[in-house]
C-alpha positions in Angstrom: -21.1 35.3 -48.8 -18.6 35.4 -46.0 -16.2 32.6 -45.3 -14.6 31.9 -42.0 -11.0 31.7 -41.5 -9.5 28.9 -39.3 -7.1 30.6 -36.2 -4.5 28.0 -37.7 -4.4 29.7 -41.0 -4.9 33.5 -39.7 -1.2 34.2 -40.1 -1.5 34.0 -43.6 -4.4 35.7 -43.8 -3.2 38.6 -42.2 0.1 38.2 -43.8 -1.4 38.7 -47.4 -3.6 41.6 -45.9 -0.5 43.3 -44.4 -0.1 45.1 -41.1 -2.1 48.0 -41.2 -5.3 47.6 -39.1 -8.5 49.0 -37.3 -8.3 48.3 -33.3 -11.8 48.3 -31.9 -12.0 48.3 -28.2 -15.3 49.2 -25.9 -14.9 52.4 -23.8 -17.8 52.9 -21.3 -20.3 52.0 -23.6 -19.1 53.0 -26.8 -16.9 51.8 -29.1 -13.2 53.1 -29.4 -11.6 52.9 -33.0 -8.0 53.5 -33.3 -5.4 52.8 -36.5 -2.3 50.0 -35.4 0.1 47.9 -37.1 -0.1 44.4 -36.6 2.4 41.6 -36.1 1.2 37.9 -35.6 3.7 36.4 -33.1 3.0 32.7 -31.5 -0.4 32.9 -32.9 -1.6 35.7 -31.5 -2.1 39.3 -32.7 0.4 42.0 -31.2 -0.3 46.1 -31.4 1.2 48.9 -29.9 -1.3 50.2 -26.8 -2.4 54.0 -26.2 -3.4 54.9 -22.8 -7.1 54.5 -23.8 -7.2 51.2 -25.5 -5.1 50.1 -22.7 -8.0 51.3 -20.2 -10.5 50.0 -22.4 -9.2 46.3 -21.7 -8.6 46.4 -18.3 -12.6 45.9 -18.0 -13.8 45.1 -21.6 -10.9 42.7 -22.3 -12.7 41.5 -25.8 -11.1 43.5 -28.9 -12.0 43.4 -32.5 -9.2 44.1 -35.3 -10.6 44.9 -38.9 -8.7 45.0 -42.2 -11.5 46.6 -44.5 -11.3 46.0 -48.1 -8.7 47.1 -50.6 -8.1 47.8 -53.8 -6.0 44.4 -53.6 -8.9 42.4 -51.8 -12.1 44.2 -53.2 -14.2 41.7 -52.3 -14.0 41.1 -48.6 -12.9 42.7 -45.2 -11.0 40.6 -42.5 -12.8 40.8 -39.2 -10.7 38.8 -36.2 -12.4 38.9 -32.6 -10.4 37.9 -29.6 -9.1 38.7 -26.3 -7.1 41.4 -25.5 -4.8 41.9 -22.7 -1.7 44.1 -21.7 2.1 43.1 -22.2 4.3 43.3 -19.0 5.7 47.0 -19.7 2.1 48.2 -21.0 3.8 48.9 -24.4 1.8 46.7 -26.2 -2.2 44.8 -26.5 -1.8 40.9 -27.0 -4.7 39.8 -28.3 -5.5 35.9 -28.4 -8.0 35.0 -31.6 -11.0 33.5 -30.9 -12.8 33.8 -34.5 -12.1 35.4 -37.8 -14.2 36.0 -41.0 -13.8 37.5 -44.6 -16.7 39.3 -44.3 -18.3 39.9 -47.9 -18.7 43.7 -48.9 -22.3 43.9 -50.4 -24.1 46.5 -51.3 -24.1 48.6 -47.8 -21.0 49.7 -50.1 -23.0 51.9 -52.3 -22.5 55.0 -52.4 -25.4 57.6 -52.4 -26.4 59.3 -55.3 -26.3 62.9 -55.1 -29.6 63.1 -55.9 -31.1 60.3 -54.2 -33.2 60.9 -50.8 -30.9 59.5 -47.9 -34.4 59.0 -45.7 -35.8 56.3 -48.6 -32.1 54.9 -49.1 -31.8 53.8 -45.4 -35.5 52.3 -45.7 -33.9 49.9 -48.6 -31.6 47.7 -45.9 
């Protein structure tokens, strides 16, 4: 089951989940996945910006950060959607919250069996 996290409590939330993150930006039509360290500042979500992201907002301004499950939180990945845009001196993404989620980690998790058939395993979801 996933359970939804309130903006008002996703400083904690991504305090006890630490800083380390997934950035997930669009880029023509595909998705653009890069590592960044996150700092929560006046309620929103502050990471450094490469060129790319930075492009990638300029027309696609929606952002998606994930924090996938740990060792420490097995049991659910932190997914946060929101708004991205660029700080004054381009250094940085800002990106405003609109919706966050623990997303439960079910059994897509599983790994393959070495001998199992990948072709019947992907007929199973």
């Amino acid at each position: 089951m996933s359970i939804a996290v309130r903006i008002d409590d996703l400083p904690e939330v991504v305090g006890e989940r630490g800083p380390d993150a997934y950035l997930v930006t669009v880029r023509d039509t595909r998705p653009h996945v890069v590592a960044v360290s996150v700092v929560v500042r006046d309620g929103e979500l502050v990471v450094g910006a490469g060129r790319r992201t930075a492009m990638n907002i300029v027309d696609r301004p929606l952002a998606t950060l994930l924090w996938p499950v740990t060792d420490r939180h097995p049991k659910h990945s932190l997914l946060v959607d929101g708004t991205a845009r660029s700080s004054e001196d381009g250094e940085w993404l800002i990106i405003t919250p609109t919706s966050a989620i623990l997303h439960r980690a079910g059994g897509r998790r599983r790994a393959l069996d070495e001998g199992d058939d990948a072709s019947s395993a992907a007929d199973d979801d």
